[in-house]
Structure formats: structure tokens, C-alpha cells
N, C-alpha and C positions, 0 to 999 in steps of 0.2 A: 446120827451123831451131830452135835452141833459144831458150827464152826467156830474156832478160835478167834476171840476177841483180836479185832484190830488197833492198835494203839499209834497215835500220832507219835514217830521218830525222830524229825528234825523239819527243816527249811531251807532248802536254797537260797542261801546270802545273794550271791552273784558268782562271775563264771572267775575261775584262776589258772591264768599262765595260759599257754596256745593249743593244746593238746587236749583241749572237751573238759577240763576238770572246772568242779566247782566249789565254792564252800559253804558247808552245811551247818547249821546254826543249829545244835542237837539238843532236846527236849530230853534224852533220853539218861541213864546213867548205865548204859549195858555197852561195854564199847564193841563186845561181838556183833551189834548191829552193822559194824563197817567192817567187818571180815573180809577178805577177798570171797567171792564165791554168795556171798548173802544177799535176799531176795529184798528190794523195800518197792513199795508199790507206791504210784500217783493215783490222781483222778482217774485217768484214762492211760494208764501203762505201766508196767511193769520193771522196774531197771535194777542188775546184776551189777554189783559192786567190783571195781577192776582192781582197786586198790585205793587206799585210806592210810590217811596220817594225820595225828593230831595237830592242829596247827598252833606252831608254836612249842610243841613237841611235850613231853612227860618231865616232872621235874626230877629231881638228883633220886628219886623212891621208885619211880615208875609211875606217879599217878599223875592222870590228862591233869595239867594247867590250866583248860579253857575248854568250852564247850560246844568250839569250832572246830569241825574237820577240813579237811582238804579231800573231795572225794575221788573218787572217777569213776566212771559209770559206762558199763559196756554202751555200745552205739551212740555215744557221745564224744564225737573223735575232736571236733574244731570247738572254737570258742566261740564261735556265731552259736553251733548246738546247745553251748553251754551258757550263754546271755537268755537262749530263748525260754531255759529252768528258771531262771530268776522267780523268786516266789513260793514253786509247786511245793508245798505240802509233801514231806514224805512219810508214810505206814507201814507198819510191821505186823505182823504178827503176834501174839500173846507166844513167848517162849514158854511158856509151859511152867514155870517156878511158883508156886506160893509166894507172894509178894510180903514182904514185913510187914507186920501187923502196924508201924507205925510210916509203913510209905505212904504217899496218895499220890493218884495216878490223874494227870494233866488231862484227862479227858472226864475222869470223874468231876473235877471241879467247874468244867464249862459248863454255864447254866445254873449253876448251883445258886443257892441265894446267900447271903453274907448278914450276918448279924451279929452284933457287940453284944461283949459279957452278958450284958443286963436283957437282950432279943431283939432289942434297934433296930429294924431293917436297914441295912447301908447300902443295899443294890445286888446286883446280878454278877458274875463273873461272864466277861466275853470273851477273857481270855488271858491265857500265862506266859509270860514274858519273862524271855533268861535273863537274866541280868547279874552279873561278877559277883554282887555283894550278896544280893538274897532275891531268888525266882519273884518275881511280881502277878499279883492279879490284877488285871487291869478289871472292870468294872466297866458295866455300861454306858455309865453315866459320865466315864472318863477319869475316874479317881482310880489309883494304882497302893493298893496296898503289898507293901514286903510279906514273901510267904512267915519271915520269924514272926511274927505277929499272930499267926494263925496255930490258935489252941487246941482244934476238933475240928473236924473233918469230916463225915457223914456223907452218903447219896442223897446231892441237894440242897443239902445244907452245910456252910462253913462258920464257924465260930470265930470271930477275932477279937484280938485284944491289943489297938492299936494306942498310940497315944494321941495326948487330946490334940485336936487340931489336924491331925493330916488328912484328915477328909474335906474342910472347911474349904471352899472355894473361894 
């Protein structure tokens, strides 16, 4: 049997308050990923969720505000522990759902190549960047396209439909 696709979760922002917690810059739209009790993996370790809160809290509906958590992580008791996550990468595993035929998934798009309406080649994706208004591709090249701009989706290839000028250096 094969093993379940791993999927990029979030990032360690930087460490918060004195007690080992950190906050986590989430890539993700599952907030069961910070459950107490739930698995996310690093490079080289493994860390058990102690306890999670949205930072900045749910609005007046119950849905996250922001795409930051506040986490805590078993064996992460000081804030020195929690300086030294700055950065790591954290992975999940593939919950098992059928994903909506109109999501796309932050690691499909790395790599992928980017082309205008017309087939323009506009660069590579190195990577997707949260940002408040609309998730960003950053590009190789260092050009940062907003995900609403993006029409089609595909393994590899992205379609976009940006307006004129925002690539223009």
C-alpha cells in the first residue's frame, strides 16, 4: 500500500510568550491540523500538538480571522526551544478527503510553470506565500503574482490572467 501524500501545513513565524509556544504561519485551510493530540512532522522530527489557538481568535461566526496560529508543541517547554523552530517547515499528512475539484494544493503549484491567457511563459513558481488579501506565487524570477488571477491549475502548469503590468520590472 502506498503511503499517503504528505502535504506542506504551515511555518514557524517565531517563538510566543515563555512556555515553548510558537506561531505558526498556516498554509493550510483544515484547522483539525492543530487539534490537541495531532501529528505534524519536520525535517528531522516529529512534534505532537499540546494545544492551538487561532491567533487573534474566530470572528463573531466562528471562522479563523487569520492564518496564524499560536501553537504548542509537546517537548517544547522554553522559549530558547521555541526560537530554535523559527523557520521549520511543518507536514501533515493527506487526511484522506477528496479535495474539491476547484482547490489546488500548495505543493502542486511548486515548480509548476506559469503562463498568460495567450501561453507566455512568465516563470516558475518557487513558492506560495499567505498573504491577507490573496495567497501569492512568488516566481523565480521574484515576480509575485495574487492567487485571484490564476484561471487553471493543472500538474505543472498554471494559467494566469494577471493585469497588464504587474510582472513588468
Amino acid at each position: 500500500m502506498a503511503e499517503p501524500p504528505v502535504l506542506e501545513v504551515g511555518r514557524v513565524v517565531k517563538a510566543h510568550g515563555i512556555r515553548g509556544e510558537v506561531v505558526v504561519e498556516a498554509v493550510t485551510n483544515r484547522p483539525e491540523r492543530f487539534a490537541a493530540g495531532a501529528e505534524l512532522q519536520a525535517t528531522d522530527r516529529t512534534f505532537v500538538i499540546r494545544s492551538a489557538t487561532i491567533q487573534g481568535g474566530p470572528d463573531p461566526l466562528g471562522r479563523p480571522t487569520r492564518t496564524r496560529w499560536i501553537v504548542g508543541l509537546e517537548g517544547v517547554a522554553t522559549r530558547r526551544d521555541a526560537e530554535l523552530l523559527r523557520g521549520t517547515v511543518l507536514y501533515g499528512e493527506a487526511l484522506g478527503e477528496l479535495p474539491d475539484e476547484d482547490e489546488v494544493w500548495v505543493h502542486e503549484l511548486i515548480g509548476a510553470d506559469v503562463v498568460g491567457l495567450d501561453g507566455t511563459a512568465l516563470g516558475r513558481v518557487a513558492a506560495v506565500e499567505a498573504n491577507p488579501a490573496s495567497d501569492l506565487l512568488v516566481l523565480e524570477a521574484g515576480g509575485l503574482v495574487p492567487m485571484v488571477f490564476v484561471v487553471e491549475a493543472a500538474p505543472g502548469r498554471v494559467v494566469v490572467d494577471p493585469p497588464e503590468g504587474l510582472l513588468d520590472l
